[in-house]
Structure formats: C-alpha cells, structure tokens
C-alpha positions as CSV (number, residue, x, y, z in Angstrom):
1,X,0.0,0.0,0.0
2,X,1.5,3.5,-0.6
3,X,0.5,6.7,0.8
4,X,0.8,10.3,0.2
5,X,4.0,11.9,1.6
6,X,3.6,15.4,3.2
7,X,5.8,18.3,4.0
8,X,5.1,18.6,7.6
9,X,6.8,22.3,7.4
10,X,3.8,23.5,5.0
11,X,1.1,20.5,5.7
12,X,1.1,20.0,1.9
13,X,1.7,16.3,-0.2
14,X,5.1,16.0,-2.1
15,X,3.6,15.7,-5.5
16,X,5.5,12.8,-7.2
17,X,6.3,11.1,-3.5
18,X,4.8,8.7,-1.5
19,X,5.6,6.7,1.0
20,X,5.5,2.6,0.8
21,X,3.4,0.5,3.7
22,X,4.5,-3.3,3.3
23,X,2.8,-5.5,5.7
24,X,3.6,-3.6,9.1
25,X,2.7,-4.8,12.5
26,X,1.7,-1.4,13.7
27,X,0.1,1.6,12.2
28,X,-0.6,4.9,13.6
29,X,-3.0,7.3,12.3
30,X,-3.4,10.3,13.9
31,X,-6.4,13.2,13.4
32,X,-9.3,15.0,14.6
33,X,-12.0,13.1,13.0
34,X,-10.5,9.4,12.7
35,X,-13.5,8.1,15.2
36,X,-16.2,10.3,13.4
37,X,-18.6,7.1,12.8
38,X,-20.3,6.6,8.9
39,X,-23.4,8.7,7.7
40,X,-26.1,6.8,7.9
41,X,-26.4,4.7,5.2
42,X,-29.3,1.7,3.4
43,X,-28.5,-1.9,5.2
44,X,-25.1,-3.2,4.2
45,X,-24.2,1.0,3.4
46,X,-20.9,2.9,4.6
47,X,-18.3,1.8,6.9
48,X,-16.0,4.1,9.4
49,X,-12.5,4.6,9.3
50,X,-12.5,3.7,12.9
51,X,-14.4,-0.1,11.7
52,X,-10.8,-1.0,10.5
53,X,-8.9,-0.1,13.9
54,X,-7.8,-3.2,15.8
55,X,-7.4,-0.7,19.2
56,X,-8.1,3.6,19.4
57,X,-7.0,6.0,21.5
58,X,-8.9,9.4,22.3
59,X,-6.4,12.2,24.0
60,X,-8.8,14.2,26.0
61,X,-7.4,18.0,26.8
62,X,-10.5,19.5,28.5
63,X,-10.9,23.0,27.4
64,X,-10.3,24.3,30.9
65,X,-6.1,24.0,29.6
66,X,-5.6,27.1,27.7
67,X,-5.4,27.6,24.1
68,X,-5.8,31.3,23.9
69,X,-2.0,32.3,23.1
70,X,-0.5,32.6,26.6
71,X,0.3,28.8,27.1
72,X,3.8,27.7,27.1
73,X,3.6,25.2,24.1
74,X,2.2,27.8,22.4
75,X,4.8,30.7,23.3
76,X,7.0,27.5,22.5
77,X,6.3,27.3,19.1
78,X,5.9,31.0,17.9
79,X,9.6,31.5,19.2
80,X,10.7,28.5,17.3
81,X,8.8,26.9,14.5
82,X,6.7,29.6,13.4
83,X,9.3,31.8,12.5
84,X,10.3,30.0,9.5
85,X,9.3,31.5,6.6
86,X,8.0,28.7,4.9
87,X,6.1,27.0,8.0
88,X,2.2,26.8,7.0
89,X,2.1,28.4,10.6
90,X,4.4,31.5,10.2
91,X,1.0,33.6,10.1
92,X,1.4,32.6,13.8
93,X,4.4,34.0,14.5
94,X,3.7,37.5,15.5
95,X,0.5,36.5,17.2
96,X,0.2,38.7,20.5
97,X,0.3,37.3,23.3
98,X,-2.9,37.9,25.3
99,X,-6.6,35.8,25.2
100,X,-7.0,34.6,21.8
101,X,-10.5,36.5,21.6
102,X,-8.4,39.4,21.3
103,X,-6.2,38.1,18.5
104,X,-7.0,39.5,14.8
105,X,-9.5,38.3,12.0
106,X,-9.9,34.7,12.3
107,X,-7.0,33.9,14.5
108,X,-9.3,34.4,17.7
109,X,-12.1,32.4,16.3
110,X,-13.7,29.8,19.0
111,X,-13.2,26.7,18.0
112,X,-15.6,25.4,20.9
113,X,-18.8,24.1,18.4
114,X,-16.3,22.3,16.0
115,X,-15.4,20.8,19.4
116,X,-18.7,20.1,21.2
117,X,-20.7,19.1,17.4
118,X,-18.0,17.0,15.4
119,X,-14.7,16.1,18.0
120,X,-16.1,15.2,21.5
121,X,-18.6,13.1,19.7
122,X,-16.4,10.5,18.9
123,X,-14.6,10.5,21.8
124,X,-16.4,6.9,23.5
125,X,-16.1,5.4,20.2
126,X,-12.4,5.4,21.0
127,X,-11.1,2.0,22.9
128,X,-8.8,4.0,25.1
129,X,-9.5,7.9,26.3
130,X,-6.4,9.4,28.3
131,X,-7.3,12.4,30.1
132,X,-4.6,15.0,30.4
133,X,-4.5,17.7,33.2
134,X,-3.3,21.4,33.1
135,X,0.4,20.7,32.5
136,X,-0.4,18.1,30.0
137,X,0.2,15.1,31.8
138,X,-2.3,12.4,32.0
139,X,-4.6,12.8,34.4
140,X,-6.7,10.1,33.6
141,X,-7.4,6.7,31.7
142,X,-10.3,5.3,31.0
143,X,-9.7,1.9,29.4
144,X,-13.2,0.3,27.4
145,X,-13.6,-3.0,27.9
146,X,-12.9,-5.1,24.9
C-alpha cells in the first residue's frame, strides 16, 4: 500500500512522493476526525474509518487547559517553528500574546462548536481515552472493555 507523503513544514503532499506501507505490525493514524462514525447509510451501506482499527485512543485536553495564546507550548512554538518563513504556521508568529479573543480576523475564532458538534462526539467510540490535566500530563485513563 502507498500513501501520500507530506511536507510537515507546510502541511502539503510532495507531488510525485509517497511513501510505501508493506505488511507492518503497527500503524498509527493520527487526526481529529478518525473516530467520526459513517453517515447513515441503506443496510449493508458505509463503513468508518474507525471499523478498520484493531485498538483507538482518544487524548482528551478539556478546554479548561488554555489555548488562547499565553500557554507555554504555544509561546513554544511562535519562538521557534513559526518563524520560519515557509512554515504553514508563520501567520502565527507575530501573534500577541494575550486571550486569543483578542487576537486579529480569524485567528481568535472559538473553536468550541467544531469541538462540542464533530470532535467530542467520537470520543467513547475510541477504545482507550487518556485524560490529560493542566500541564499536559495524563490525568486520567479510562480503558473500554474489549
């Protein structure tokens, strides 16, 4: 099986590349809507992504850990990644730092009903949910039984 390769510095596929998957024992994938179960479909219809998993694994960040500019990882990144000029995330760089409500255009947009109508859903279809606290350890795991 092959698969798309991306630039991870500007999110984009290599055209011409792709990376070759022969028989492995283990493979990650990694996204915000991986769990999202199959429209509703006639008997015998549309399967989920999430059908094929052998074994999933939701990390739960409660929205109580900032994301509004001022945390660490954040102030991490705009002093280091963002800066170069070809990172898909440079717009980033010279983002103030203060609540992200305050942030310009689109930047400050709440990203809280993308969260509470399409991500948290499909958080109990995951097998595993590990809950991390304030300084992004985790907190909590909740292990479904099998």
């Amino acid at each position: 099986m092959t698969c798309p390769s991306i630039r991870h510095l500007t999110y984009d596929i290599i055209p011409g590349e792709a990376a070759v998957i022969d028989a492995p024992d283990i493979v990650i994938l990694e996204g915000l809507n991986v769990l999202q179960a199959a429209p509703p479909a006639p008997p015998g219809g549309s399967a989920s992504v999430s059908d094929f998993f052998d074994f999933s694994i939701y990390v739960d960040a409660p929205k109580s850990i900032p994301a509004d500019g001022t945390s660490n990882g954040f102030l991490l990144l705009r002093a280091t990644a963002f800066k170069e000029p070809a990172s898909y995330f440079h717009r980033y760089a010279a983002c103030p730092t203060r609540p992200r409500s305050e942030w310009p255009g689109n930047l400050g947009h709440d990203h809280g009903p993308n969260l509470r109508e399409n991500i948290l859903p499909t958080r109990e279809r995951a097998h595993l949910i590990l809950v991390k606290g304030p300084d992004h350890a985790v907190e909590t795991i909740r292990l479904r039984k099998l």
